[in-house]
LUMDREN-164121 format. One line per 3 residues: their letters; for each residue z, x, y of C-alpha. Coordinates in Angstrom, 3 decimals, decimal comma, always signed. Each point is the difference from the previous one (the first is absolute). Layout:
a> Z:X:Y  ...
***
This chain:
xxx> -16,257:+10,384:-37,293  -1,430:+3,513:-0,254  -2,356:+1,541:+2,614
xxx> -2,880:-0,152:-2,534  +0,393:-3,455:-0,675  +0,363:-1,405:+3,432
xxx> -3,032:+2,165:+0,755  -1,855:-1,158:-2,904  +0,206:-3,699:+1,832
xxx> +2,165:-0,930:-3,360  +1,608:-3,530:+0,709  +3,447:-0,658:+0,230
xxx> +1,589:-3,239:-1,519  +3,231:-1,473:+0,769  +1,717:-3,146:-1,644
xxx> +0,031:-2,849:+2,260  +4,021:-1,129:+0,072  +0,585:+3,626:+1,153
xxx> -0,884:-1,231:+3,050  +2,956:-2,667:-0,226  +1,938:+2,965:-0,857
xxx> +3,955:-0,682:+1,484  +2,058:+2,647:+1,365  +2,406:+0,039:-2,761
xxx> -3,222:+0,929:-2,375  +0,182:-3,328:-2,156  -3,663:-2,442:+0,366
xxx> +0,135:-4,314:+0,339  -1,333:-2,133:-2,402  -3,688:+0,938:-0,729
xxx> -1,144:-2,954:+1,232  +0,306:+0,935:+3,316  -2,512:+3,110:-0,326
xxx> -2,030:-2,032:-3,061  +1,082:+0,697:-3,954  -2,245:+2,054:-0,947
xxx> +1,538:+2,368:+2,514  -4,419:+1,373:+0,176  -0,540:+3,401:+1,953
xxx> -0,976:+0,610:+3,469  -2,002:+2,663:+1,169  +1,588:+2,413:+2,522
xxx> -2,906:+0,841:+2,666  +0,842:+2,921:+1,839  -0,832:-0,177:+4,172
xxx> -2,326:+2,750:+0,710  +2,182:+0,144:+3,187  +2,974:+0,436:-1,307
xxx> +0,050:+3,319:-1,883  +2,522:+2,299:+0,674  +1,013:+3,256:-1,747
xxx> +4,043:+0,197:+0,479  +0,852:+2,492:+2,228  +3,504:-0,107:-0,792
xxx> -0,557:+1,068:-3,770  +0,430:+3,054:-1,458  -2,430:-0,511:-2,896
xxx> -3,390:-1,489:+1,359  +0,004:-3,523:-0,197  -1,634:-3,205:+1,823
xxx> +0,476:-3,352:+0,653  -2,787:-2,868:+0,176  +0,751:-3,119:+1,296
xxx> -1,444:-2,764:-1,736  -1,419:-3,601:-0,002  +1,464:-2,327:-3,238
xxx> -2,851:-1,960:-0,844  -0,921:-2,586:-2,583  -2,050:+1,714:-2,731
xxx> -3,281:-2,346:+1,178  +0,398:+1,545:+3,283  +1,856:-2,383:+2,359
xxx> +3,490:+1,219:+1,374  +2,805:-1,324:-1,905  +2,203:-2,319:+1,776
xxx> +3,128:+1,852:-1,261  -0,704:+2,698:+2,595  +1,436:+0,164:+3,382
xxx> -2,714:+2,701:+0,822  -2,690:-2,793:-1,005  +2,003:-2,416:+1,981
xxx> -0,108:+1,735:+2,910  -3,744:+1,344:-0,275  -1,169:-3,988:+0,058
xxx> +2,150:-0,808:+2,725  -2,220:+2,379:+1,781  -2,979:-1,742:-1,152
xxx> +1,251:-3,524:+1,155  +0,342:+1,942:+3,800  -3,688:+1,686:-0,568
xxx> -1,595:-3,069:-0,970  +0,805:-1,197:+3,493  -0,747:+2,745:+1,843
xxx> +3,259:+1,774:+0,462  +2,088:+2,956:-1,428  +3,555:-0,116:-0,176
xxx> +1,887:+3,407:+1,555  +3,127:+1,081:-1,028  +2,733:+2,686:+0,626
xxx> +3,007:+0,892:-2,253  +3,643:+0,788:+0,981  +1,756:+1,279:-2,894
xxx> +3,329:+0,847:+0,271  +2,495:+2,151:-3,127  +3,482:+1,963:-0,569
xxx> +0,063:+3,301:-0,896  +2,603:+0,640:-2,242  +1,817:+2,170:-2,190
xxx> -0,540:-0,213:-4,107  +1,893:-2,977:-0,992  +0,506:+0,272:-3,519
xxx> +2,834:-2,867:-0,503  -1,014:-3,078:+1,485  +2,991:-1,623:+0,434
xxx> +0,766:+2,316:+2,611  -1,302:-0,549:+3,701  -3,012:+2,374:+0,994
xxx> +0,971:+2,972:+1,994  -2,318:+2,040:+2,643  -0,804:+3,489:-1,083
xxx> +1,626:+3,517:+1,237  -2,508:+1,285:+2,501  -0,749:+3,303:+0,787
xxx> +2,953:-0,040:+2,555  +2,551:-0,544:-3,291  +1,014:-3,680:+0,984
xxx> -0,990:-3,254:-0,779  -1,221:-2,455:+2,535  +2,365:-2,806:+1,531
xxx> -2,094:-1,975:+1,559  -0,234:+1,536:+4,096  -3,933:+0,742:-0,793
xxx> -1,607:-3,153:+0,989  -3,216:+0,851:+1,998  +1,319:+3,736:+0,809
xxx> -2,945:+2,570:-0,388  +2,009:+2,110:-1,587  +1,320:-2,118:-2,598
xxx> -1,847:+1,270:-3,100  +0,472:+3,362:+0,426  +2,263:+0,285:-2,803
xxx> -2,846:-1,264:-1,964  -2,498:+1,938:+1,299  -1,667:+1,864:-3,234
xxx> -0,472:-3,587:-1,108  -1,774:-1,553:+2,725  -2,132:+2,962:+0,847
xxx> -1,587:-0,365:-3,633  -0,091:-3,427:+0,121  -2,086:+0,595:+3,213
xxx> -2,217:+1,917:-1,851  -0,244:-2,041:-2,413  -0,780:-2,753:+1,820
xxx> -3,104:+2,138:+1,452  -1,670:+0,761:-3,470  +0,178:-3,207:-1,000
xxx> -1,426:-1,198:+3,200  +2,331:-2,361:+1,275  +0,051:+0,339:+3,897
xxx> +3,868:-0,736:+1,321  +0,481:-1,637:+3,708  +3,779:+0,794:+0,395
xxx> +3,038:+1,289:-2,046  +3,668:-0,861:+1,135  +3,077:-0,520:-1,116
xxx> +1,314:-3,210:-0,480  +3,502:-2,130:+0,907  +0,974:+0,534:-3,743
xxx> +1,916:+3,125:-1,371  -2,460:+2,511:-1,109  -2,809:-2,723:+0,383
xxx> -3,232:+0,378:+1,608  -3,770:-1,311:+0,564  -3,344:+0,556:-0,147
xxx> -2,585:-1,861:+2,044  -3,570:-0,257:-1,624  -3,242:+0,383:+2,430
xxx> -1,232:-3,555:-0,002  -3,667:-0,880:-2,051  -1,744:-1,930:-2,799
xxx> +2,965:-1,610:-1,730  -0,774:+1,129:-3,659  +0,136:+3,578:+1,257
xxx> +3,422:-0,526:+1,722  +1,160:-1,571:-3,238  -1,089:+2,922:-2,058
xxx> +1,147:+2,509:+2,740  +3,632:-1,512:-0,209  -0,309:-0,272:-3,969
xxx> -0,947:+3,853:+0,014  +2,776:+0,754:+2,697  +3,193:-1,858:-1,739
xxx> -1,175:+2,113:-3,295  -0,784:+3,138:+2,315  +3,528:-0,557:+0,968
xxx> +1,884:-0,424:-3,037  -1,870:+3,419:-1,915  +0,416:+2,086:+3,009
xxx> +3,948:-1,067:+0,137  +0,408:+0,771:-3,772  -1,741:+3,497:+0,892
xxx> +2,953:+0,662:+2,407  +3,119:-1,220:-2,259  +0,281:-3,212:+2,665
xxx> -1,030:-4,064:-1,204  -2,029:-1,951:+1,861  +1,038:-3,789:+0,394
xxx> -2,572:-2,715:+0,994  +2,920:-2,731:-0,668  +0,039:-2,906:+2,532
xxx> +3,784:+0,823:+0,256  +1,442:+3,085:-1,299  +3,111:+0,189:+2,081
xxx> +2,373:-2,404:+0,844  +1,235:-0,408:+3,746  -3,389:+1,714:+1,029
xxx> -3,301:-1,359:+0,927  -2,773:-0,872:-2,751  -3,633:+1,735:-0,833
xxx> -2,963:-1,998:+1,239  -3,802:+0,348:-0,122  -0,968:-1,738:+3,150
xxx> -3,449:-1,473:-0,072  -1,982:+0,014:+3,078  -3,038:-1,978:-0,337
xxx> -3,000:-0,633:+2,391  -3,396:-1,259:-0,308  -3,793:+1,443:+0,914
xxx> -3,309:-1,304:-0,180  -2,358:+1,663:-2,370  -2,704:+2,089:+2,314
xxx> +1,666:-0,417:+2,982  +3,181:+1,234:-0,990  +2,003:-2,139:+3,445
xxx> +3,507:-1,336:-0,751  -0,190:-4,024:-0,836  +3,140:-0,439:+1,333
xxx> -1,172:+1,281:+3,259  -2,352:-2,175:+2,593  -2,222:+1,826:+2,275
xxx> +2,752:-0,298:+2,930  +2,469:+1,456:-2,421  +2,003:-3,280:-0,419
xxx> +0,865:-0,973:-3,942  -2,652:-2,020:-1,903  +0,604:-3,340:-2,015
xxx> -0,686:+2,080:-2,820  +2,958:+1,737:+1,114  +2,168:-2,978:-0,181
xxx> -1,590:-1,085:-3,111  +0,954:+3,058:-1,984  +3,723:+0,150:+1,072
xxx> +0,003:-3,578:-1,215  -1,685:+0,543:-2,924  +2,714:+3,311:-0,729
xxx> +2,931:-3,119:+0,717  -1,074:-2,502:-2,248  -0,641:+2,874:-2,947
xxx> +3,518:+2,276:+0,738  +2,499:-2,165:-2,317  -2,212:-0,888:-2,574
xxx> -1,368:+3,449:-0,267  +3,481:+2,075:+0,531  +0,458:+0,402:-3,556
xxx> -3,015:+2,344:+0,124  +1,622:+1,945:+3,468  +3,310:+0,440:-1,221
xxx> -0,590:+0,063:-3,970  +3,199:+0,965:-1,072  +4,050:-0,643:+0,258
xxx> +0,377:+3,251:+2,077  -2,534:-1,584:+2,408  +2,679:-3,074:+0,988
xxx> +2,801:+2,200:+0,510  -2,989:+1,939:+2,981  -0,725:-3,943:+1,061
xxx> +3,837:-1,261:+0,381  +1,281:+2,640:+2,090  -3,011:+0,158:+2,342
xxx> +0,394:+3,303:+2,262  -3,180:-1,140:+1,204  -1,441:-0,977:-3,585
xxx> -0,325:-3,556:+1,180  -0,507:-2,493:-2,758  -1,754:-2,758:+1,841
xxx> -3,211:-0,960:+1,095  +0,360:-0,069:+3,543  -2,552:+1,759:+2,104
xxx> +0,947:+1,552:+3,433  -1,528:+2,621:+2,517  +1,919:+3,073:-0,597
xxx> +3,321:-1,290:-1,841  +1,201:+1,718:-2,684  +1,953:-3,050:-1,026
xxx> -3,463:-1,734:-0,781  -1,311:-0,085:-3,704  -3,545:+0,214:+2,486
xxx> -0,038:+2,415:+2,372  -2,524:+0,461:+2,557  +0,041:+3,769:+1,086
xxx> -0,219:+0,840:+3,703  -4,142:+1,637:+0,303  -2,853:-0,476:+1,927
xxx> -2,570:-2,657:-1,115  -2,221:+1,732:-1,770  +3,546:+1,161:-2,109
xxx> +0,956:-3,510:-0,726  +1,472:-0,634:-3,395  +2,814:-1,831:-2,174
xxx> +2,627:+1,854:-1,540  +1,702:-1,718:-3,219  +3,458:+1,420:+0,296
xxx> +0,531:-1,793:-3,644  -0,885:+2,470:-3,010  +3,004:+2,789:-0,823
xxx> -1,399:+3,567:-1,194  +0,406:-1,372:-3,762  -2,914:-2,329:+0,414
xxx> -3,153:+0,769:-2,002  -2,786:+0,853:+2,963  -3,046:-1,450:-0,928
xxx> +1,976:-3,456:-0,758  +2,127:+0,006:+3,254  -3,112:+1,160:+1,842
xxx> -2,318:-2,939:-1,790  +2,440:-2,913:+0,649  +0,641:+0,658:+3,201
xxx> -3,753:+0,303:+0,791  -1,056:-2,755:-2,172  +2,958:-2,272:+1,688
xxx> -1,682:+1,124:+3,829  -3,365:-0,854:-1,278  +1,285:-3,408:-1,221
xxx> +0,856:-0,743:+3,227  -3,287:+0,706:+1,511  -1,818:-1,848:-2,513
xxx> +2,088:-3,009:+1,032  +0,704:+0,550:+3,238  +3,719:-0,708:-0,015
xxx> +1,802:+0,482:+2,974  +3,555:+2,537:+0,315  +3,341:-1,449:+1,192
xxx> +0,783:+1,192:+3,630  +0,995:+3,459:+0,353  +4,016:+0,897:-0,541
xxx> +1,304:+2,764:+2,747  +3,156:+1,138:-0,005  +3,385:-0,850:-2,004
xxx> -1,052:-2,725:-1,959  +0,688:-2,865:-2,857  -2,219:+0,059:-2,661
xxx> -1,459:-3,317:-0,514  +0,475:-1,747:-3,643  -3,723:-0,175:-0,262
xxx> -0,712:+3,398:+0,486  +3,102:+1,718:-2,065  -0,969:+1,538:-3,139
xxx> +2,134:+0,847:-3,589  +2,307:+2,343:+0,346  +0,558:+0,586:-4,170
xxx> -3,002:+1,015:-2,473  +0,828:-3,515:-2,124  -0,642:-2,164:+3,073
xxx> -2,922:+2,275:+0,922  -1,498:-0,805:-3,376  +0,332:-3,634:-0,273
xxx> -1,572:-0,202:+3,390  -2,734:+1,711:-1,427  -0,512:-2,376:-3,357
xxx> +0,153:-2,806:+2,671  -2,997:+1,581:+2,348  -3,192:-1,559:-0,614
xxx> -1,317:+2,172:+2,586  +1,008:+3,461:-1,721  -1,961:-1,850:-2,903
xxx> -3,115:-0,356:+2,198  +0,295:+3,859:+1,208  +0,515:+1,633:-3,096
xxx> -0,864:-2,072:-2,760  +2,308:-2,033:-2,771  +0,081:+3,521:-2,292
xxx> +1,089:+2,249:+2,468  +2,744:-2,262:+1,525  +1,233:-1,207:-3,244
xxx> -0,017:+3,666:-1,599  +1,834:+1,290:+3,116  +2,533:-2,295:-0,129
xxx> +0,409:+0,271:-4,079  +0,696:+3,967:+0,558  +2,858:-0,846:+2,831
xxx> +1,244:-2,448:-2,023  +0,740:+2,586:-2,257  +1,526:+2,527:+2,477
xxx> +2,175:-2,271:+1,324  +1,222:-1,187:-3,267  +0,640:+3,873:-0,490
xxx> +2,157:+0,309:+2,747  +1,957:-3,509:-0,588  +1,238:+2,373:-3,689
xxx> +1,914:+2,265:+1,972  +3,442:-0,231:+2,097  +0,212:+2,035:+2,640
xxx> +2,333:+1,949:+1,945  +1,257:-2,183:+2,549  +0,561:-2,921:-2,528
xxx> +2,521:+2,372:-1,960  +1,857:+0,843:+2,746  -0,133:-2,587:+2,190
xxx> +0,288:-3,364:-2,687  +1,961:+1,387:-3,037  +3,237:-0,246:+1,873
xx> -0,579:-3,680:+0,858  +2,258:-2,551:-1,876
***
């Protein structure tokens, strides 16, 4: 839209099934986002304004609301989604906070992609191998890049905790200050694009797959997730001689009893099972645990007032505002029905049947038809529309033979 127009307070309109939109570009059956495939009205948030400091001509970006043309939020979007699980915690008195851990690969242009992804020549002349894991000088080579991603991190406003390098070749991670859990989810919406235009800028390619590389350790977006009361702004999951709460417990049970059904919206595409199935500490179970990496639930080592869940679940390819939303709205669940967590795993451990989870996207999505409670969360039009567009991927990738099958089964009698 042009300056003048936005300005002018001109409304934008946007078909309804391009919120179903797959991957691949294709749409499901109509029915899913109703035939008449009627307009919703894109409402910018006044907050979320930003002039793009990365472009050469001037441009900005508004992030925006989808809502129904009578005014309600459409159930098709995961930004509405998450905005009323919010109002579920406000209506008793409490406000979710969160923190994001996204992790990517920087890479070299990879214009053929049946070949593997390669890390760029740095500075130095070489490509990485894979020694840089945690080493502070490990992006050198990259250097130019990060320092104007840095920057333009600051004119967009998003404030960074830490940087590092990851365990991955050419892989690395941002940690998100923790806050209100809509901003986080724009803040890491605005950061994976931030990412991807500032890498294009500097002749590299950004990947936010859940596994890009094979034989190396996945991308995830870690959710950490704690809980205040309005006003007084103390922990819930805190008492006042800094033990845990039964709020505590309730949430961690209430993240257990949502994790399977809800994976297919935490690891929403095939990439994200090859992350799950070779864990490198991307556990795909619902365990919970004090410190364990192993643990689908992880409770980080803080002081009381600190106390909060991470869900170890969701790769970097998960949509933000949905991961962020069901993992919330599973917590709250718990609370509102006071279910109690299995005891705590420590250590090297089995994972319990009961609290494994689907390791492919097709038996991610059937346990999602099956949940009545993702139903309950979401709504029938969401769930049903989410799954339709999936479907669809999924299908998409079943048309095509890969690699490995041609070399590996064609010499088979």
């Amino acid at each position: 839209m042009t300056a003048e127009g936005f300005l002018e307070g001109r409304r934008l309109q946007l078909a309804r099934g391009v919120l179903l939109q797959c991957i691949m570009g294709g749409y499901p059956a109509a029915r899913f986002y109703g035939s008449d495939d009627g307009d919703l009205a894109l409402i910018a948030e006044p907050t979320q304004i930003h002039r793009l400091p990365w472009s050469d001509e001037p441009r900005a970006l508004a992030i925006c609301d989808a809502d129904e043309l009578t005014g309600e939020s459409s159930s098709l979007s995961t930004r509405g989604q998450l905005k009323a699980v919010i109002a579920r915690y406000a209506a008793r008195g409490l406000a979710p906070v969160v923190a994001t851990e996204l992790e990517f690969f920087v890479f070299a242009p990879n214009s053929d992609p049946t070949q593997p992804f390669r890390p760029p020549v740095g500075l130095d002349g070489r490509r990485e191998e894979g020694q840089s894991a945690f080493s502070v000088s490990s992006n050198n080579g990259l250097r130019p890049f990060f320092n104007e991603v840095y920057k333009c991190m600051a004119a967009l406003g998003l404030p960074r905790d830490t940087f590092m390098h990851e365990m991955g070749v050419s892989q690395f991670e941002i940690n998100l200050l923790h806050g209100d859990p809509l901003l986080l989810a724009d803040q890491t919406f605005l950061f994976k694009h931030l990412l991807k235009e500032v890498a294009l800028k500097h002749g590299l390619s950004v990947v936010c797959m859940a596994k890009p590389l094979a034989h190396t350790p996945g991308s995830s977006m870690h959710i950490h997730q704690s809980i205040v009361e309005i006003g007084s702004g103390k922990n819930v999951f805190s008492d006042e001689q800094g033990q845990p709460t039964a709020m505590f417990r309730h949430f961690i049970a209430g993240q257990q009893a949502g994790m399977a059904d809800f994976t297919a919206l935490f690891a929403p595409n095939v990439n994200s099972y090859q992350r799950l199935c070779h864990p490198y500490a991307s556990p795909n179970n619902a365990c919970w645990s004090h410190d364990n990496r192993a643990a689908g639930l992880r409770i980080p080592a803080s002081s009381p007032v600190a106390r909060r869940v991470e869900n170890r679940l969701p790769g970097a390819d998960a949509n933000p505002y949905l991961a962020i939303a069901a993992s919330l709205a599973a917590g709250l669940h718990g609370i509102e029905h006071e279910l109690e967590p299995t005891e705590a795993i420590q250590g090297e451990f089995e994972v319990p049947d009961n609290l494994s989870l689907p390791c492919t996207l097709h038996a991610a999505l059937e346990r999602l038809k099956r949940s009545q409670l993702a139903r309950e969360l979401f709504g029938q039009e969401f769930i049903e529309g989410y799954i339709a567009s999936k479907t669809m991927e999924l299908t998409s990738f079943f048309d095509e033979i890969t690699p490995w099958e041609r070399r590996v089964l064609a010499a088979q009698a």
